[in-house]
C-alpha positions as CSV (number, residue, x, y, z in Angstrom):
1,X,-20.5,-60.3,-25.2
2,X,-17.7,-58.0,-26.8
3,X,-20.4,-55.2,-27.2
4,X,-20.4,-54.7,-23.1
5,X,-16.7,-55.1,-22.8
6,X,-16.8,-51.8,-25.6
7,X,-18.8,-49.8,-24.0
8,X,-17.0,-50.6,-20.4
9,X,-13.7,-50.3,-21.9
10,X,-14.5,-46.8,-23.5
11,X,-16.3,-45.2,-20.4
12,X,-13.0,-46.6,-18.7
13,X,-10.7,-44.7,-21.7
14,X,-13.3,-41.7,-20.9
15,X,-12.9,-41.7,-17.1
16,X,-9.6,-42.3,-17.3
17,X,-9.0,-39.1,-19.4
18,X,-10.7,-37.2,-17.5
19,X,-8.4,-37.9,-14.8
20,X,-5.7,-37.1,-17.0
21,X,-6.8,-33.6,-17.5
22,X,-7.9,-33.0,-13.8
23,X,-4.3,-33.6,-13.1
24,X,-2.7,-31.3,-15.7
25,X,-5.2,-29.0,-14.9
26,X,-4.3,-29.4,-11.1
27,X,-0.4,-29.0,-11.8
28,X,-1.3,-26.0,-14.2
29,X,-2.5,-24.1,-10.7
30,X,-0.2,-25.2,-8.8
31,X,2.8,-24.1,-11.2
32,X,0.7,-20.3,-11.6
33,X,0.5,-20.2,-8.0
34,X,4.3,-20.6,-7.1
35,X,4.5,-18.2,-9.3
36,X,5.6,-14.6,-7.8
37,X,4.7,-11.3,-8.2
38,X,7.3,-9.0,-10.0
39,X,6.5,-5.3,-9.3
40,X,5.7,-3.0,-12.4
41,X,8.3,-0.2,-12.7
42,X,7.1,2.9,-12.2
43,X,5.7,4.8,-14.9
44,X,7.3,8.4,-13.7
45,X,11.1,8.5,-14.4
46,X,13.3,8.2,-11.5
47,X,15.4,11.8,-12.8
48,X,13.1,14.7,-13.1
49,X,13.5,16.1,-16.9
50,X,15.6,18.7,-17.7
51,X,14.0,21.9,-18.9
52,X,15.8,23.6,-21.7
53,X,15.5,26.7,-23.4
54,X,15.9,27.2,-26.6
55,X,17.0,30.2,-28.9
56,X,14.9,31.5,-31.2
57,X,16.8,29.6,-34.0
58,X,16.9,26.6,-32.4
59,X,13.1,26.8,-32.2
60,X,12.4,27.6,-35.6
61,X,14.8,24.8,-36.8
62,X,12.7,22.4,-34.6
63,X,9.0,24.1,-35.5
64,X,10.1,23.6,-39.2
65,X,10.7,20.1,-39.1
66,X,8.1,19.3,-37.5
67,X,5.7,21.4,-39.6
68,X,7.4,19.5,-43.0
69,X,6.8,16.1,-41.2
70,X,3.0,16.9,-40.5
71,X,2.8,18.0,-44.4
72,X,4.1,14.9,-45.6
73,X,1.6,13.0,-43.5
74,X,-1.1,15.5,-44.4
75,X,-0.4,14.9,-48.1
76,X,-0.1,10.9,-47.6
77,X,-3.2,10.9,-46.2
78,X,-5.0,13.1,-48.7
79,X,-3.8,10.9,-51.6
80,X,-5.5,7.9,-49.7
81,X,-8.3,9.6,-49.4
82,X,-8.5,10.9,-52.6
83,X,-8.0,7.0,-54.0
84,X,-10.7,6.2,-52.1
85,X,-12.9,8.7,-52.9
86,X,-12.6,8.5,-56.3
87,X,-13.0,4.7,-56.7
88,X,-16.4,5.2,-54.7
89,X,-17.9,8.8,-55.7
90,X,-18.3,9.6,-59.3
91,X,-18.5,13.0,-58.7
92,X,-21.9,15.1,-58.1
């Protein structure tokens, strides 16, 4: 007679979780739902950029630093490649 009372009292523990889970999954959609909607800011500035000119030292300042920055990552990424390279090719 136990063996009944098992099965009974597990499809109970089963139905009864299930009900368990339809109700956190029912209070999941209710808490999203109350949820509201917060605008995205816009992706355009609110100020319009100021243009500047620049003299021509000014200019060459900025072109040479950024012309020794893309170097330095030009010769980072040759030495990885080269580490690569050379731990794959044996040379032709």
């Amino acid at each position: 007679m136990s063996k009944p009372m098992t099965r009974l009292s597990t499809k109970l523990r089963r139905s009864r979780q299930a009900a368990v889970a339809a109700l956190a999954f029912a209070a999941m959609l209710t808490a999203t739902a109350s949820i509201p909607a917060e605008a995205k800011p816009s992706s355009s500035p609110a100020a319009p950029l100021e243009r500047r000119t620049y003299t021509a030292e000014e200019s060459k300042k900025l072109s040479d630093e950024v012309r020794r920055l893309a170097e330095a990552q030009q010769h980072i990424w040759d030495r990885k490649m080269k580490a690569v390279s050379t731990s794959i090719c044996t040379g032709c």
